[in-house]
C-alpha positions, 0 to 999 in steps of 0.5 A: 140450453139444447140447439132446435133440431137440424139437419147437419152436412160436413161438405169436402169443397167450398162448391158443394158447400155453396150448393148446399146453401143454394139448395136450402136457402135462409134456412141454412147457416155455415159453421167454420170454427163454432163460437159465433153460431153455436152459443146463438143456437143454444139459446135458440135465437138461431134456429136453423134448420141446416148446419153447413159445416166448411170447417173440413174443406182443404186449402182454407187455413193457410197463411202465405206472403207473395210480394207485398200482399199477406194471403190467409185463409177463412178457416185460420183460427186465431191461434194461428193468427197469433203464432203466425212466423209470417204475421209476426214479421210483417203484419203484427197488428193481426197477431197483436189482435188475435192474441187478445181474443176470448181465451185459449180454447177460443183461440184454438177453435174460432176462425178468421173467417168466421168472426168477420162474417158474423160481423160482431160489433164487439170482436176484435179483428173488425177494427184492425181488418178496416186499418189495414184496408184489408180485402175479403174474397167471398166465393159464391155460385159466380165465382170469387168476388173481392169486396173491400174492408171498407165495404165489407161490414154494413150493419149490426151482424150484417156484412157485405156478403150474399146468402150464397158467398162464403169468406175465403181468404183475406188479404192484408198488406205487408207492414213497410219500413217507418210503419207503427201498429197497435191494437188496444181494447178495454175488454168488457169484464165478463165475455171479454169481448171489447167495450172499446177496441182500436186499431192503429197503423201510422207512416212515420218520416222526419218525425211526423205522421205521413199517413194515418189509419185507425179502426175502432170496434166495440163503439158503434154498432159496427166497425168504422174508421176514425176519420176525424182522427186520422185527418188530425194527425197527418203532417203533424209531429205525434206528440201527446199534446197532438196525439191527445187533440186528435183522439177526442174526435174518436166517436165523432159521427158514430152513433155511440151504444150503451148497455148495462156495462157502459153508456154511451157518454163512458163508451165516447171516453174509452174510445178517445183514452184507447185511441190516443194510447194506441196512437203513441204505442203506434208511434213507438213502433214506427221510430 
């Protein structure tokens, strides 16, 4: 298929960037690394009929630590995600999830940033950006916002950002000493994108869970956090017994979603299997 006409702009700062989408309004769309908007384009379900492109403007694709807090930003592809020396030592659950995304080529391409933005369900960082109580800076004609993981995704393909906000940067926090986290999906056979993902970060002391944060993706028609599973496992020793009573609360109060790969009753099920997997590989890791 061949995208519908448009007019394309390549702007050299996030200022003439959000200018132009002021300028043009709901018929503009951002391009950052192009593997979320341009398969859409293709088969003409976007149509836009102005294609900013940001994937040019300096200073977004760094990553750096300060204190306790990891800097990245919005134009960092997944490559980099998962090479990061920095990540790899003290937040290895975004390595994890990155290296698990599409393919190389992908990898290379697509951008943190990105992928937040168009707010799959089934993309992977969602799940782990809501474990981390990650925060996304979104720059718009006001300046820089910060709006909270927690907040960020609202619905199917839709995020907390205004039309005129672009991603920046997200900020993570630094993984601390008696931490564990994981990153498990059952990844549809096909796209690859995830049937079920689950994100894990566990706070171990004397052997039992001092605190419990979990995302899951791919279940719902956006990400969400595992509440029910987190309240079950803190206080308590995580053994399979425990782990296994707390994971089959994984789809509570998520309106499941079937397709033609799996029904929601087998959705349900991967998401109890998968989070009690990546519950006990969490564990592992923190001890």
């Amino acid at each position: 298929m061949i995208p519908a006409p448009f007019e394309y702009h390549a702007p050299s700062t996030v200022k003439e960037a959000i200018s132009l989408l002021q300028q043009h309004g709901d018929d503009a769309k951002l391009l950052a690394g192009g593997h979320s908007l341009l398969p859409i384009m293709k088969f003409r379900l976007a149509q836009p009929k102005v294609v900013v492109d940001i994937g040019r403007i300096p200073g977004l694709d760094g990553i750096a630590a300060k204190g306790s807090t990891i800097t990245i930003g919005a134009l960092v592809t997944h490559d980099a995600v998962e090479q990061s020396d920095v990540l790899l030592r003290q937040c290895p659950l975004l390595p994890e999830t990155a290296a698990v995304i599409g393919d190389m080529q992908v990898r290379n391409r697509g951008t943190l940033g990105g992928s937040l933005a168009h707010a799959d369900p089934a993309a992977d960082y969602p799940g782990a950006i809501l474990a981390l109580d990650a925060e996304i800076v979104a720059t718009g004609p006001k300046g820089n916002r910060t709006i909270p993981a927690k907040d960020f995704f609202v619905e199917m393909l839709t995020t907390a950002l205004t039309p005129t906000e672009i991603i920046t940067e997200v900020r993570v926090p630094a993984t601390g000493k008696g931490t564990g986290t994981a990153y498990m999906k059952h990844p549809h056979p096909a796209s690859g994108y995830a049937v079920v993902g689950v994100a894990v970060v566990l706070q171990v002391s004397g052997g039992k869970c001092q605190k419990a944060a979990i995302g899951i993706n791919g279940v719902a028609g956006k990400a969400y956090r595992a509440s029910a599973v987190e309240k079950a496992l803190v206080g308590k020793a995580l053994d399979e017994k425990t782990v296994a009573a707390a994971a089959a609360h994984a789809a509570d109060g998520a309106d499941v979603q079937a397709d033609l790969y799996a029904s929601s009753e087998f959705r349900a099920h991967l998401a109890s299997v998968y989070t009690k997997r990546a519950i006990l590989k969490a564990a592992s890791r923190a001890t």
